[in-house]
C-alpha positions in Angstrom: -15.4 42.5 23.8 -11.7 42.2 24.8 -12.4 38.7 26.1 -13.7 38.0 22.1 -10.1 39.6 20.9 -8.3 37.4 22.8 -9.9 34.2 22.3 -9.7 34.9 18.5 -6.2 35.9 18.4 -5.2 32.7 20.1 -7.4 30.8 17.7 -5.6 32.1 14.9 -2.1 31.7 16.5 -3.2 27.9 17.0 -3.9 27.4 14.0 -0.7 28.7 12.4 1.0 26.8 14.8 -0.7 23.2 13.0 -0.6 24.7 9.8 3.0 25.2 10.1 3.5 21.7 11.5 3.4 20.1 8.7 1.4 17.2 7.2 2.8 14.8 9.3 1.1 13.6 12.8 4.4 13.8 14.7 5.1 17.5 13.1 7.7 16.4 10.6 7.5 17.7 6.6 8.3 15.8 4.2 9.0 18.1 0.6 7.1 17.4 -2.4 8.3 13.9 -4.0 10.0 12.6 -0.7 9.0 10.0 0.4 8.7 9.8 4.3 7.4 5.8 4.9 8.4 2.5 5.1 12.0 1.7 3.2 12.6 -2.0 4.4 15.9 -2.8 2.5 17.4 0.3 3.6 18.3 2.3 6.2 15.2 4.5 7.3 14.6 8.0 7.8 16.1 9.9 10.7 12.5 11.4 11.5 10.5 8.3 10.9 8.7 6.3 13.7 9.6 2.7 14.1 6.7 1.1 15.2 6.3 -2.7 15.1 2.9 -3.6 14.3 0.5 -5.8 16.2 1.1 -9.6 16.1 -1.6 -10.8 12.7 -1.6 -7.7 12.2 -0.6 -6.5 8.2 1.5 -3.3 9.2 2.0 -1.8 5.6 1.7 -2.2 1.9 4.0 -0.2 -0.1 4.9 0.1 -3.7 7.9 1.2 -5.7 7.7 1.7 -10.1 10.7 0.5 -11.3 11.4 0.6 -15.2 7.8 -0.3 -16.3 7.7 -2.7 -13.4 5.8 -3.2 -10.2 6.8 -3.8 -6.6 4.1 -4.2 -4.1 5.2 -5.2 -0.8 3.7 -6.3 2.3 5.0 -5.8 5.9 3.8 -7.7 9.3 5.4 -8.5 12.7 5.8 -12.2 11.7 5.4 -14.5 8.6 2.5 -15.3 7.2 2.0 -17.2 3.8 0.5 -15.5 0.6 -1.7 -16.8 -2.3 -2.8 -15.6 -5.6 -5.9 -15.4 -8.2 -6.6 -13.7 -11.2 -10.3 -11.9 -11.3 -11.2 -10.0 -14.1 -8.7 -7.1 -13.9 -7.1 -7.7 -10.8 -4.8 -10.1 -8.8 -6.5 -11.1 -5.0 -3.8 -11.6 -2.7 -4.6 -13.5 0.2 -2.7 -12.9 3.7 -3.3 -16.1 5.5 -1.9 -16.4 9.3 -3.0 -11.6 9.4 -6.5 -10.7 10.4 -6.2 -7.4 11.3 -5.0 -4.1 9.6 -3.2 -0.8 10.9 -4.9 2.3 10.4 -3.0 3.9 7.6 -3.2 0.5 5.9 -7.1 0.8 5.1 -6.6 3.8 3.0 -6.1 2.4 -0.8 -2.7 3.5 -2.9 -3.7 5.2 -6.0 -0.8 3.6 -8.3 -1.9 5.0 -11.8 0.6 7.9 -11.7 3.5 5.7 -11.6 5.1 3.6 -15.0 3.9 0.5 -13.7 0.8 -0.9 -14.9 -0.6 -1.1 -11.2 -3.6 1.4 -11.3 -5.0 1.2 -7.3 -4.3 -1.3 -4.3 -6.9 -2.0 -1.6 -7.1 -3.8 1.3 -9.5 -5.5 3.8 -9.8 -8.0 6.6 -12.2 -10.7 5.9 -14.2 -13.0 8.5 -14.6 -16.7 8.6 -16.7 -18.0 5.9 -18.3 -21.3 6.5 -18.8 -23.1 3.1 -22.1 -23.1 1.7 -23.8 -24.7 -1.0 -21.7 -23.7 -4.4 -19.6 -21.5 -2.2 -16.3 -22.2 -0.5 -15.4 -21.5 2.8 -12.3 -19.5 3.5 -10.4 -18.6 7.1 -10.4 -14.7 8.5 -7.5 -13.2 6.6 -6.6 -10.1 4.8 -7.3 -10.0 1.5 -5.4 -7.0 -1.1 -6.9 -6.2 -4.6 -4.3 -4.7 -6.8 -5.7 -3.9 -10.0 -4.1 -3.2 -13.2 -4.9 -0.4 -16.2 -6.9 -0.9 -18.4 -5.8 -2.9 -21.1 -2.9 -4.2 -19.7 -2.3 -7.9 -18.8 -3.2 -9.0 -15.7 -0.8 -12.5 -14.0 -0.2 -13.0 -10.9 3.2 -11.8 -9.4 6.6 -13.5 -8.6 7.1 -13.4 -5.1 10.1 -13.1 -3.0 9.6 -12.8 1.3 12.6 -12.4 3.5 13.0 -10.5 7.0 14.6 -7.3 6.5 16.8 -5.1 8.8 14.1 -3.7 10.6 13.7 -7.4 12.2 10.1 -7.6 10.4 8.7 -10.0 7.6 7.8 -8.6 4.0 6.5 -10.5 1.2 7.3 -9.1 -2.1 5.4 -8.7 -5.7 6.9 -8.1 -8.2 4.8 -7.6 -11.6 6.4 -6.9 -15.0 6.1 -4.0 -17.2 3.4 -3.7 -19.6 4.5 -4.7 -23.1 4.7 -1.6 -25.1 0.9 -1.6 -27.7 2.1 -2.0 -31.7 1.7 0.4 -34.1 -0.6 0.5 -36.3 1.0 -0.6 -39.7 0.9 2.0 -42.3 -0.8 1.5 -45.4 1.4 2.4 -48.6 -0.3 4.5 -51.7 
């Protein structure tokens, strides 16, 4: 019976232990509203982990609301080249020259609570597709859905790329803000 105590007092001290951790895998907190990731015109955190990811590998997607507006960015080890298409209420982006994904970078970004008229972004690696009748082939890639609220425009976004301070390549999309819906005119008596 005292063998029983002792397992489940250490149990329970282990698990205060984690809880107290923090949500972060390295033990670092990060307080409601700050944000802990990747900041690639700036300097980063003191507690954040600079990995550099794989080679054609996408490392990160991030996104920043600013005025109405839309960033989405996308981070590898080296450049690749990025297209565009409009698809019902969405823009695919295709990462040409990445085929692979880091972990944390298969979990989509739920957008929709930001004023930006970016709703969710997804992404996926994509195999080789041989063309086939009415079909077109495509290379492996990554390929990002970032789709919009309803109702709202959808264009493809301007891009910008550079190499940041970090020493690694983003591409950048930016989309505008949603023009405000008119009011209804009032009828006079």
């Amino acid at each position: 019976m005292r063998r029983i105590a002792t397992v489940a007092a250490a149990v329970v001290s282990l698990s205060i232990g984690v809880a107290g951790a923090g949500p972060g895998d390295d033990g670092t907190h990060h307080e409601e509203g700050q944000y802990g990731g990747v900041n690639p015109t700036g300097t980063p955190s003191p507690d954040a982990k600079l990995t550099r990811p794989p080679a054609h590998t996408l490392g990160w997607i991030g996104f920043a609301a600013n005025d109405g507006a839309g960033e989405v960015f996308f981070q590898a080890a080296q450049p690749f080249q990025l297209t565009q298409r409009v698809e019902g209420g969405a823009v695919i982006v295709t990462l040409d020259g990445l085929t692979k994904l880091t972990r944390n970078v298969r979990r989509p970004l739920d957008t929709r609570f930001f004023d930006a008229p970016i709703d969710r972004i997804t992404a996926k690696a994509v195999k080789k597709a041989r063309a086939r009748k009415g079909h077109p082939g495509h290379p492996a890639g990554v390929e990002v859905r970032i789709a919009f609220r309803a109702g709202t425009p959808v264009s493809e976004g301007v891009v910008r790329t550079a190499t940041e301070k970090d020493g690694l390549y983003y591409a950048y999309l930016t989309f505008a803000a949603a023009a405000p819906t008119p009011e209804p005119a009032a009828s006079g008596d």
